[in-house]
C-alpha positions as CSV (number, residue, x, y, z in Angstrom):
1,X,3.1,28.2,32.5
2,X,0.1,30.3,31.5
3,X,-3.6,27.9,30.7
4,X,-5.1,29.7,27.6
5,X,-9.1,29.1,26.9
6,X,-9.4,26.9,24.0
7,X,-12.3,27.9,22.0
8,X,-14.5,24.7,23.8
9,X,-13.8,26.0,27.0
10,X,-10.8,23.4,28.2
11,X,-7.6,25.3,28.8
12,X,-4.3,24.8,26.8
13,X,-1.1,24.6,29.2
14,X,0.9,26.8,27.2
15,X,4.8,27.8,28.9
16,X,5.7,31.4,27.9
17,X,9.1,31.1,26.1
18,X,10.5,35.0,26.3
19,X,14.1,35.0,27.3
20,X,17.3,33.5,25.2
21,X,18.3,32.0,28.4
22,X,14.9,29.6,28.6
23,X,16.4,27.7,25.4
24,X,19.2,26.0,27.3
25,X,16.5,24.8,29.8
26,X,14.3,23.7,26.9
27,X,17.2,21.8,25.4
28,X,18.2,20.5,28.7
29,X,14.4,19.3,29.7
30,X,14.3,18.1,25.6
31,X,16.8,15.3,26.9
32,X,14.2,14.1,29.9
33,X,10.8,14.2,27.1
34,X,9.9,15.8,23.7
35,X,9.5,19.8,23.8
36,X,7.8,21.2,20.9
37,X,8.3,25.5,20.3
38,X,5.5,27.1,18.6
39,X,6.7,30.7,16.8
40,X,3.8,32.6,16.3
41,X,3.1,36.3,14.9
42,X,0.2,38.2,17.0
43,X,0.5,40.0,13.5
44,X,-0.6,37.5,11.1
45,X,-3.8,35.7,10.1
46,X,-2.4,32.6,9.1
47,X,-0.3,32.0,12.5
48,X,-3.5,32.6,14.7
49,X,-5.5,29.6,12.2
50,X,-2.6,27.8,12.4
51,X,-2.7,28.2,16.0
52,X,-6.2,27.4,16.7
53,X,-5.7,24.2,14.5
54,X,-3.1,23.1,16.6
55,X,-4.7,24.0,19.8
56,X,-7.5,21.9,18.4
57,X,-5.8,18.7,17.7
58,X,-4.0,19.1,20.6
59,X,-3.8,16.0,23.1
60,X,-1.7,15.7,26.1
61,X,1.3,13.4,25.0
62,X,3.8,13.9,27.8
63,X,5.7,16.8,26.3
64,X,6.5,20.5,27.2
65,X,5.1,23.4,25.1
66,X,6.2,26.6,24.8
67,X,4.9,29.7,23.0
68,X,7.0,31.9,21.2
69,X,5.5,35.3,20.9
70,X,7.8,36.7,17.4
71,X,6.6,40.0,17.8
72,X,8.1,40.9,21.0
73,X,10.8,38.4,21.0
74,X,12.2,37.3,17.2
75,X,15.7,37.6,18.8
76,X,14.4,34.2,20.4
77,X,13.6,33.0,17.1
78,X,17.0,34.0,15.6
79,X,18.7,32.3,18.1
80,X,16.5,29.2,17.6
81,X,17.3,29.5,13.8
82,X,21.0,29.0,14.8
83,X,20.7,26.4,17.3
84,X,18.4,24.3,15.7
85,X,19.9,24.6,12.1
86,X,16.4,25.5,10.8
87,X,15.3,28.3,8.8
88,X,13.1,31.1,10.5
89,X,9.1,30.6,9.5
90,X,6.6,32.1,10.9
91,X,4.2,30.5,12.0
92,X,6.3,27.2,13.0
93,X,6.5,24.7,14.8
94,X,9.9,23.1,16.4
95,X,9.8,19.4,18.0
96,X,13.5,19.0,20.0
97,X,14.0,15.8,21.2
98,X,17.7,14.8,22.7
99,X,18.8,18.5,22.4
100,X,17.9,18.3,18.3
101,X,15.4,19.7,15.7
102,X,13.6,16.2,14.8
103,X,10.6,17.4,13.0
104,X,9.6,21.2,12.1
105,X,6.8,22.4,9.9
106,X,5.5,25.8,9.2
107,X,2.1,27.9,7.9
108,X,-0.9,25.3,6.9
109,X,1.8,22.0,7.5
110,X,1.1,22.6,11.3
111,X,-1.0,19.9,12.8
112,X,-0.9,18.3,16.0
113,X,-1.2,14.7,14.3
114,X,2.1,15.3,12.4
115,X,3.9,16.3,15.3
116,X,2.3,13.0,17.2
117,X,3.6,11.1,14.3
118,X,7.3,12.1,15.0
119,X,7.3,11.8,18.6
């Protein structure tokens, strides 16, 4: 787990997601509390707004959150694609719950409130 500065200051308890192998934890831990994956491109303006929105809205709920870097790892993101039975976006967002995709959203749709409201 890595603790990124938010822009106030407080830190954002990001875990790194950067091998295929760390999606069969994340489905396995999805069955103990909610997980949510956010995809984001280092490479794109929208993902980092999106991003900082999130971060933002952000309060601590009880789930896991991981970060998906798509620049360095978007054969993580493929593989999540066939998993999840959800079509790659960039930026997205992924809530599992119980091993399954139960909410996703991409671009300006990403908000923490509408991932609170389907937890």
């Amino acid at each position: 787990m890595f603790w990124k500065k938010k822009e106030d200051g407080n830190a954002f308890p990001w875990e790194d997601l950067q091998e295929v192998g760390q999606l069969e934890d994340i489905i396995e831990l999805s069955k103990e509390k909610p997980v949510l994956i956010f995809k984001h491109s280092t490479r794109c303006s929208i993902s980092f707004m999106a991003k900082s929105r999130f971060e933002g809205g952000y309060e601590d709920m009880g789930m896991s959150i991981w970060l998906l870097d798509l620049i360095k790892n978007r054969s993580i993101s493929n593989q999540i694609a066939e998993d999840f039975g959800i079509k790659h976006e960039s930026p997205q967002v992924l809530l599992i719950k119980e091993g399954k995709c139960i909410y996703s959203a991409s671009h300006n749709a990403i908000e923490f409130r509408s991932v609170k409201q389907n937890l």
